[in-house]
SEGU-139117 format. One record per residue (C-alpha): residue number from 1; x, y, z. Coordinates in Angstrom, 1 decimal, decimal comma. Layout:
BEGIN
+-----+--------+--------+--------+
: num :     c1 :     c2 :     c3 :
+-----+--------+--------+--------+
: NUM :      X :      Y :      Z :
...
+-----+--------+--------+--------+
//
This chain:
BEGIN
+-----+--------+--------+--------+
: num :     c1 :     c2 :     c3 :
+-----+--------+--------+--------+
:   1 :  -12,4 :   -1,7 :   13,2 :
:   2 :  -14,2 :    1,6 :   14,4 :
:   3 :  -17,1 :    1,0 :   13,3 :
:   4 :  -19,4 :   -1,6 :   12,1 :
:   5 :  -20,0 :   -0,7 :    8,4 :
:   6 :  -16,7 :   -1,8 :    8,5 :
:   7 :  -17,3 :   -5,7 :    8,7 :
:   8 :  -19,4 :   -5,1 :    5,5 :
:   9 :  -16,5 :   -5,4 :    3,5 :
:  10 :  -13,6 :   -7,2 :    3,0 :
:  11 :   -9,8 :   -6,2 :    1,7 :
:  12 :   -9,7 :   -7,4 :   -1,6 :
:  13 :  -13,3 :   -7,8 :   -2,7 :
:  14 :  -15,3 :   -5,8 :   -5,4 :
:  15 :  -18,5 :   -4,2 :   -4,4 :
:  16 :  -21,2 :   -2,0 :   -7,0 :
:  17 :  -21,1 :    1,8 :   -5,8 :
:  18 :  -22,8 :    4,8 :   -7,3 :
:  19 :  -21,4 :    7,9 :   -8,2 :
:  20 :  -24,0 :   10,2 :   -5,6 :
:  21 :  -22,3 :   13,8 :   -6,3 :
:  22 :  -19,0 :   15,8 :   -5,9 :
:  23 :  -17,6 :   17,9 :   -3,2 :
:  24 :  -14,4 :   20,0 :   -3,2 :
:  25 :  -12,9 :   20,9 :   -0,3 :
:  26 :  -10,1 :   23,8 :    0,5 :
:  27 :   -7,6 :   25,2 :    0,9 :
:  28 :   -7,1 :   24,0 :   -2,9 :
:  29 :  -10,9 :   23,1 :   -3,6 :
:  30 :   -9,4 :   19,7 :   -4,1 :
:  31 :  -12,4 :   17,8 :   -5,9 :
:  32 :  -13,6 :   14,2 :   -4,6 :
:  33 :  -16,7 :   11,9 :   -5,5 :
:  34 :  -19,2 :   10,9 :   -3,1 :
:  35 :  -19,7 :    6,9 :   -3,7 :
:  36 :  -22,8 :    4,9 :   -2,2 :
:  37 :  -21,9 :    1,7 :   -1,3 :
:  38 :  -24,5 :   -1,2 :   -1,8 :
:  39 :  -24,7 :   -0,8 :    2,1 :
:  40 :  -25,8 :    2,6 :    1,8 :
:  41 :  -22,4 :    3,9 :    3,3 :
:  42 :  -20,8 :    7,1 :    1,9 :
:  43 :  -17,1 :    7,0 :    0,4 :
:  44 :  -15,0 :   10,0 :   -0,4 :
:  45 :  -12,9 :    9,6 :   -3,8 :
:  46 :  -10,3 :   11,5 :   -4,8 :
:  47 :  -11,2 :   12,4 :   -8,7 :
:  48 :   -7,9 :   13,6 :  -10,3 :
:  49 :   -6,6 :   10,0 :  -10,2 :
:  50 :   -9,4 :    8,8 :  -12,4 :
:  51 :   -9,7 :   11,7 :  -14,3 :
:  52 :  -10,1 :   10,3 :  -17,7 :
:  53 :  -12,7 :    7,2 :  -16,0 :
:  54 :  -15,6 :    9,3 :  -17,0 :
:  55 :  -16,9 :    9,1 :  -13,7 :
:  56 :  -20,9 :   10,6 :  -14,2 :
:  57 :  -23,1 :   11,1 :  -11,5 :
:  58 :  -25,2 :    8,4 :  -11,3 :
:  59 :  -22,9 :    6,5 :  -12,9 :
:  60 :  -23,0 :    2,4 :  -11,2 :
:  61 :  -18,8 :    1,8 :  -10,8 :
:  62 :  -17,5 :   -1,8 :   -9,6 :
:  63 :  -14,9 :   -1,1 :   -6,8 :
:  64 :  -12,3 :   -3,3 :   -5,1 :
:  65 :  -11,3 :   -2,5 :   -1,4 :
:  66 :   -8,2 :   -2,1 :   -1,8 :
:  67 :   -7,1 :   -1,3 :    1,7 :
:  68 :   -9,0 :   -0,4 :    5,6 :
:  69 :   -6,2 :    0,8 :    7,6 :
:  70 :   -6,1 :    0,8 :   11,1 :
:  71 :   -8,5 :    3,9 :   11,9 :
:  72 :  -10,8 :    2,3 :   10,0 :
:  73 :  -10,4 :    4,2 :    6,5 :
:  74 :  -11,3 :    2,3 :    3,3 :
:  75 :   -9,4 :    2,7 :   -0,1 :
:  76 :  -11,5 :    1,8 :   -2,7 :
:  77 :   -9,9 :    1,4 :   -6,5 :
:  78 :  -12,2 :    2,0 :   -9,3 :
:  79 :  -12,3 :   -0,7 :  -11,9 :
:  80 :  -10,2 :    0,2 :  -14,7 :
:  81 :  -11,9 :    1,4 :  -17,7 :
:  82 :   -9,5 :   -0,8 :  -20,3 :
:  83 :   -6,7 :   -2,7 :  -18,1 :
:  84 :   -7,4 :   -5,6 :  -16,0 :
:  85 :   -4,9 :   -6,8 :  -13,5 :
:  86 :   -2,8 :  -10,0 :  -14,8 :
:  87 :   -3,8 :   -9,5 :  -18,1 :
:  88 :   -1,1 :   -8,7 :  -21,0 :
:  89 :   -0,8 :   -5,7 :  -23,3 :
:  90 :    1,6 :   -4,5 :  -25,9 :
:  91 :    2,6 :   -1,0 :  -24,7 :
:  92 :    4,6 :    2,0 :  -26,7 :
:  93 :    7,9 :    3,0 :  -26,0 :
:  94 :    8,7 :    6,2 :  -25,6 :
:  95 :   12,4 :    5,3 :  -24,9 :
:  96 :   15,1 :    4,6 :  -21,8 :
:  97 :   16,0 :    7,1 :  -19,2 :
:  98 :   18,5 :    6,5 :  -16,3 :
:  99 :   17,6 :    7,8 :  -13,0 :
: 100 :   19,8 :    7,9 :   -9,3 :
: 101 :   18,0 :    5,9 :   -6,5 :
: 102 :   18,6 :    7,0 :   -2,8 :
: 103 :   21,4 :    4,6 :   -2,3 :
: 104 :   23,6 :    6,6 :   -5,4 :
: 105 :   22,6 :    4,3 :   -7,9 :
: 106 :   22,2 :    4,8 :  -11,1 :
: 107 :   19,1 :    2,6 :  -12,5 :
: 108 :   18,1 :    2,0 :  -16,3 :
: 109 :   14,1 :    2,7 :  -16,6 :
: 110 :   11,9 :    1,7 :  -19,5 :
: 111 :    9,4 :    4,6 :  -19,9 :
: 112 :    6,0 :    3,0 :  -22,0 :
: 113 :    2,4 :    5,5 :  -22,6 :
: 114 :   -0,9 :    3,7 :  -21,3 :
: 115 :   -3,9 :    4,0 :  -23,6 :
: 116 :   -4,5 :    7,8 :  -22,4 :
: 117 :   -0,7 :    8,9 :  -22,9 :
: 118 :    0,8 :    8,7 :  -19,5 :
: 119 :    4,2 :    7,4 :  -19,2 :
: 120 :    4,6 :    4,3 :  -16,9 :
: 121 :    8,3 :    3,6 :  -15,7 :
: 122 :    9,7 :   -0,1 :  -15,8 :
: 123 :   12,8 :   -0,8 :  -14,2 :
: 124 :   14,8 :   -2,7 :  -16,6 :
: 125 :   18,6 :   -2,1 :  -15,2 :
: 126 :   20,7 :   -5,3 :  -17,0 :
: 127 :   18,6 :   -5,4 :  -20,1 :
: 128 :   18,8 :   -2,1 :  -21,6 :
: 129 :   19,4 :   -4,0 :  -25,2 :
: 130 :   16,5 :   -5,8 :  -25,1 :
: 131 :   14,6 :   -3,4 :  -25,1 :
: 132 :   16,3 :   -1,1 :  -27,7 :
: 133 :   14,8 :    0,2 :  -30,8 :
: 134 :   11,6 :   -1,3 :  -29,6 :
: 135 :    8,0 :    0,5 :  -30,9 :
: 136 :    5,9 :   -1,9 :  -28,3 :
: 137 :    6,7 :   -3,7 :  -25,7 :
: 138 :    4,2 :   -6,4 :  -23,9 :
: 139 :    3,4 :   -5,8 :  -20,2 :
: 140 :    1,5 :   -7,9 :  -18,1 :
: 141 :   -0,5 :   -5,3 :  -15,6 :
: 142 :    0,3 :   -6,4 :  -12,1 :
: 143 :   -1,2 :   -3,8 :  -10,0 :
: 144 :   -3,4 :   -0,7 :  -10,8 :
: 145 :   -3,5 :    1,8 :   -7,7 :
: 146 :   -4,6 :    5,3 :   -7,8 :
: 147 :   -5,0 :    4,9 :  -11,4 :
: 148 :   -1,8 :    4,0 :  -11,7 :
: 149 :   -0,3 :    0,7 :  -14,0 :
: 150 :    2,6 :   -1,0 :  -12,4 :
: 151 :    3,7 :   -3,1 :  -15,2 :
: 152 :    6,4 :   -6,1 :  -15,6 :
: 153 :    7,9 :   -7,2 :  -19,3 :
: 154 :    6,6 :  -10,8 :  -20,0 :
: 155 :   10,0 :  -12,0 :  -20,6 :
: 156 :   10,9 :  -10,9 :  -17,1 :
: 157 :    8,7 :  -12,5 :  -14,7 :
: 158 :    9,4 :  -13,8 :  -11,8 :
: 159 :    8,6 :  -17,4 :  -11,0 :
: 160 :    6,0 :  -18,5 :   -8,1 :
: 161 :    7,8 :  -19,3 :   -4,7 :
: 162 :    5,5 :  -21,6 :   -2,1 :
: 163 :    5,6 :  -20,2 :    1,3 :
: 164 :    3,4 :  -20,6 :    4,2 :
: 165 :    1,4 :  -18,0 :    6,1 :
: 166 :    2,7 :  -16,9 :    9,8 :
: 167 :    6,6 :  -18,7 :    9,2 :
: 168 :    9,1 :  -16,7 :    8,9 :
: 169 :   12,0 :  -16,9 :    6,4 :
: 170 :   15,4 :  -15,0 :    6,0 :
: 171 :   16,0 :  -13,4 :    3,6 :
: 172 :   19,4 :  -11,1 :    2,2 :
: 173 :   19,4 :   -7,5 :    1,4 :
: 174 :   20,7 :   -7,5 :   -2,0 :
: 175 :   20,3 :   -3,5 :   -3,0 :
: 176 :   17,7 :   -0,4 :   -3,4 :
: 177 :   16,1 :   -0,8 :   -6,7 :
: 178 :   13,5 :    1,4 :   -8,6 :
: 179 :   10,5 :   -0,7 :   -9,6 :
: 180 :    8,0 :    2,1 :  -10,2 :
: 181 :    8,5 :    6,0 :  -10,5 :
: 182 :    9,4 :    7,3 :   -7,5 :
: 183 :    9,2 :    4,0 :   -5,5 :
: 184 :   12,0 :    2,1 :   -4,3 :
: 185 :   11,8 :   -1,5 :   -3,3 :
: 186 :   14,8 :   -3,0 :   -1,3 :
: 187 :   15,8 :   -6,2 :   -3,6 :
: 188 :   15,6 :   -9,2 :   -1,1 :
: 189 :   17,3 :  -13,1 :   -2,4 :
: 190 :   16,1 :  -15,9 :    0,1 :
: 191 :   18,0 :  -19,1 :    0,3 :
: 192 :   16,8 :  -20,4 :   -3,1 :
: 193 :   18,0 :  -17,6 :   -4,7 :
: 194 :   14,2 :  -16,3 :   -5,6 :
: 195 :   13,8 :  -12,4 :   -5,7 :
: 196 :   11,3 :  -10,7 :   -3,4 :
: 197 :   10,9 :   -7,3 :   -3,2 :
: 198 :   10,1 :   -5,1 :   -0,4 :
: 199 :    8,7 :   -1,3 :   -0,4 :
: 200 :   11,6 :    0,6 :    1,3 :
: 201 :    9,8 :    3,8 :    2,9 :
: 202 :    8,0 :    1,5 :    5,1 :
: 203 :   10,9 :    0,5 :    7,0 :
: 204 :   13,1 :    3,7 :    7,8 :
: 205 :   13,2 :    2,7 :   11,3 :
: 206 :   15,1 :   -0,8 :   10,7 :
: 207 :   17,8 :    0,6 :    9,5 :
: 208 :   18,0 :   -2,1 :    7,1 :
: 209 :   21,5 :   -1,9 :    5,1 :
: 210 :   22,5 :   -3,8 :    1,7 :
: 211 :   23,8 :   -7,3 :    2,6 :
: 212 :   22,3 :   -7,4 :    5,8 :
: 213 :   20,4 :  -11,2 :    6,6 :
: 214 :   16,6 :  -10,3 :    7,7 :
: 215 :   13,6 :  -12,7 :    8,9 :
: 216 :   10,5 :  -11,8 :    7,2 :
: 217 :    7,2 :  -13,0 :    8,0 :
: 218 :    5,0 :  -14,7 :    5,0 :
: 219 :    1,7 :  -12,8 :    5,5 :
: 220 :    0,2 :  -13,1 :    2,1 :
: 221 :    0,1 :  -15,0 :   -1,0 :
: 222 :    3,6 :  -13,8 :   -3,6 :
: 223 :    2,0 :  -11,1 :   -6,2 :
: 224 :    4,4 :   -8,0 :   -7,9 :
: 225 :    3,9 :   -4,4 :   -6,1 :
: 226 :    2,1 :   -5,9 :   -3,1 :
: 227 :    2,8 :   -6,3 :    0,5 :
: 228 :    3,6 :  -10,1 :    1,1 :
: 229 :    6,2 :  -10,1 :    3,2 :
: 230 :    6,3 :   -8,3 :    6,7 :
: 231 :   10,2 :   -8,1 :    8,6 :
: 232 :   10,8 :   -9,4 :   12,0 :
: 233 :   10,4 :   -5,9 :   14,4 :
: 234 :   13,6 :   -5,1 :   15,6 :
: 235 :   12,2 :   -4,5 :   19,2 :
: 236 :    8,4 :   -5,9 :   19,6 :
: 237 :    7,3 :   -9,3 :   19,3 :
: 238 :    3,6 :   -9,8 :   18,1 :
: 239 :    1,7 :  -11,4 :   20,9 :
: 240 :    3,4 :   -9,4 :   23,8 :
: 241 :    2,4 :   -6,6 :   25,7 :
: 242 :    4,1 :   -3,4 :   25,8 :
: 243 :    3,9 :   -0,1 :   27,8 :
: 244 :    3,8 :    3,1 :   25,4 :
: 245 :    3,7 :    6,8 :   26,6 :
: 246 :   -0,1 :    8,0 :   25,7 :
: 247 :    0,1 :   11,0 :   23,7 :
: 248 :   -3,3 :   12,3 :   23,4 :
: 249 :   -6,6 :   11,4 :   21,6 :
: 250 :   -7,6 :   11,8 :   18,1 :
: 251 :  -11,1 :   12,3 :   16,6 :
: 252 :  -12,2 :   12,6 :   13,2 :
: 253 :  -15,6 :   11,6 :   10,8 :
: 254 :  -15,9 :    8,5 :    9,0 :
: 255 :  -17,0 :    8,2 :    5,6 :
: 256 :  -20,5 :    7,5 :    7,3 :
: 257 :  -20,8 :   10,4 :    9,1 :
: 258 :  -19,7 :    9,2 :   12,5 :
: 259 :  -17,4 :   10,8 :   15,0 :
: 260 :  -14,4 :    8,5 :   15,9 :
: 261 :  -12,2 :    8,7 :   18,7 :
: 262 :   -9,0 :    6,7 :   19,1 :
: 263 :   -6,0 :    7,0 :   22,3 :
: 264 :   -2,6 :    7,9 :   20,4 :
: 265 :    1,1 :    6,4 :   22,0 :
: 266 :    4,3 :    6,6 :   21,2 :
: 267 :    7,4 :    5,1 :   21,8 :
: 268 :    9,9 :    7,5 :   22,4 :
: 269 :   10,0 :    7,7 :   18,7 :
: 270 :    8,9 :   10,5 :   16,3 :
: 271 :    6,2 :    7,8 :   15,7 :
: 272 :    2,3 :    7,9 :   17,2 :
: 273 :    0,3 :    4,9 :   17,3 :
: 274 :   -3,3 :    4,0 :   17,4 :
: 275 :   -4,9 :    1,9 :   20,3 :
: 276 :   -8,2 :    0,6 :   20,0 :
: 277 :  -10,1 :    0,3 :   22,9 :
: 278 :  -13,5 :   -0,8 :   23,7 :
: 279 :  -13,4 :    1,7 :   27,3 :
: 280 :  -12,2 :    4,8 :   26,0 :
: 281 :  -14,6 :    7,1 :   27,8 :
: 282 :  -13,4 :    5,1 :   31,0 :
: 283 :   -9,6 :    5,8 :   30,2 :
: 284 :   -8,6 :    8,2 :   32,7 :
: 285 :   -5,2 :    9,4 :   31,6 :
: 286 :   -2,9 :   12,4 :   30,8 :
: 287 :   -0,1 :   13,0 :   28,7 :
: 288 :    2,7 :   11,4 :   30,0 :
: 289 :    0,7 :    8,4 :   31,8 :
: 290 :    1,4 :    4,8 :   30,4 :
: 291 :   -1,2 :    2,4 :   29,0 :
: 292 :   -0,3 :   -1,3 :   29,0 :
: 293 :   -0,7 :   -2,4 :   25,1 :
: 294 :   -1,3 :   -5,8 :   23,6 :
: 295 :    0,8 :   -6,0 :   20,2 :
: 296 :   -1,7 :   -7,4 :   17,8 :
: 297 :   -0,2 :   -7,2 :   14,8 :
: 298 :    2,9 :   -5,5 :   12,5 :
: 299 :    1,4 :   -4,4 :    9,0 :
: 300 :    3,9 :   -2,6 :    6,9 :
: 301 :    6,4 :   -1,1 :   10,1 :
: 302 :    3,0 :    0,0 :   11,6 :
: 303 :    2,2 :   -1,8 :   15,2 :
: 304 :   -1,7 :   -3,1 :   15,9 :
: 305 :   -2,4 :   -2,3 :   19,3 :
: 306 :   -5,2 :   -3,0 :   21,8 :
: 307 :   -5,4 :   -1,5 :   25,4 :
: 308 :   -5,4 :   -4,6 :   28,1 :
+-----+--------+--------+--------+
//
């Protein structure tokens, strides 16, 4: 964490804000909300997302945390105005449309309108004739990011799978599907012949193929379009220590006001990585030197690391 506000919340909770004003900022006078947290902190928003929310100043607007990466940056997700995650709707069809995923296949996609008109895709590759000459079809909402639905037919849900946290399990690479627009998964089967799926841009560096046998880590409880399962590193071990190449320091301003400063490494790699340190101003070091690295944790493809 880099800074203290930080410990207020918690990934996953929902917290009372108010909508304080609203700021753009250029090149493209991008517009954002400035949110008050009931800790008094100040959040930045990005509007167009939740365009149609109705978002009024001085309007009181139930948030979940959706995310604090590792420089300390909060996502926060507005509560949906209608849709509530795990709940079921009926949705209209607007009809199928095939599409061509990365790997050269061509996928089947069910494209449904949400209550404002935008089109949600559904990938429904195998079924096409269910679904054909439908008006509706009923959804249950499994994740809302951004704004955005991710949706799964109630006839095609997956079943619960008991796993637990910190063992790892393998897993096969079946193939590159398309569960969202523009967001491939790879399709993983584990030795009960239950379906996983795994966001594919997250892993480049793998080199994971289709039919290759991968150990996954269980980090979280199963839930559609979210990050449950975390792959064995192909070169670090968590727990370890490492020496990385320090590649220089980066500061920015939190959402509080306050001016951060974190050591970047790398690799070798076209990758940088952030260390946290509690010394930094005692860090003596130019680019080129190596710090020693404790591996703290692997959180989609992305190393934790703390200076030792």
């Amino acid at each position: 964490m880099t800074s203290a506000h930080l410990y207020f919340f918690e990934e996953g909770q929902e917290y009372e804000f108010t909508v304080h004003s609203r700021l753009k900022f250029p090149p493209e006078d991008e517009k954002f909300l400035v949110l008050i947290s009931p800790f008094n902190t100040r959040h930045l928003l990005k509007e167009k997302p939740f365009e149609n929310y109705h978002l009024a100043i001085g309007r009181q607007l139930k948030c979940r945390i959706d995310k604090i990466n590792c420089t300390g940056k909060i996502f926060l997700e507005p509560e949906h105005p209608y849709y509530k995650e795990h709940a079921v709707y009926d949705f209209p069809v607007k009809g199928l449309e095939r599409i061509t995923n990365s790997g050269g296949i061509i996928e089947l996609m069910l494209v449904v309108e949400d209550c404002w008109g935008k089109t949600v895709y559904i990938n429904i590759e195998g079924e096409g004739q269910v679904y054909a000459g439908e008006q509706t079809v009923r959804c249950r909402v499994d994740r809302i990011k951004k704004g955005k639905l991710y949706l799964t037919p109630v006839n095609n849900m997956q079943y619960a799978v008991a796993y637990e946290p910190g063992l790892e399990y393998v897993f096969r690479i079946h193939r590159i599907v398309t569960l969202a627009e523009d967001e491939e998964y790879f399709e993983l089967i584990d030795e009960s012949a239950n379906v996983h799926y795994l966001r594919k841009k997250y892993y480049t560096d793998y080199h994971f193929d289709i039919g290759d046998s991968i150990k996954c880590r269980f980090v979280a409880q199963p839930a559609a379009f979210r990050h449950y399962l975390e792959p064995v590193h192909p070169r670090y071990k968590i727990g370890e220590q490492y020496d990385f190449l320090y590649s220089g320091n980066e500061t920015y301003v939190n959402e509080s006001g306050e001016e951060i400063k974190k050591i970047m490494v790398t690799d070798g790699s076209e990758k940088d990585f952030f260390v946290s340190c509690d010394d930094f101003a005692k860090l003596q070091i130019e680019p080129g030197s190596t710090i020693r690295c404790l591996l703290k944790n692997i959180k989609m493809g992305r190393l934790v690391l703390e200076c030792v």
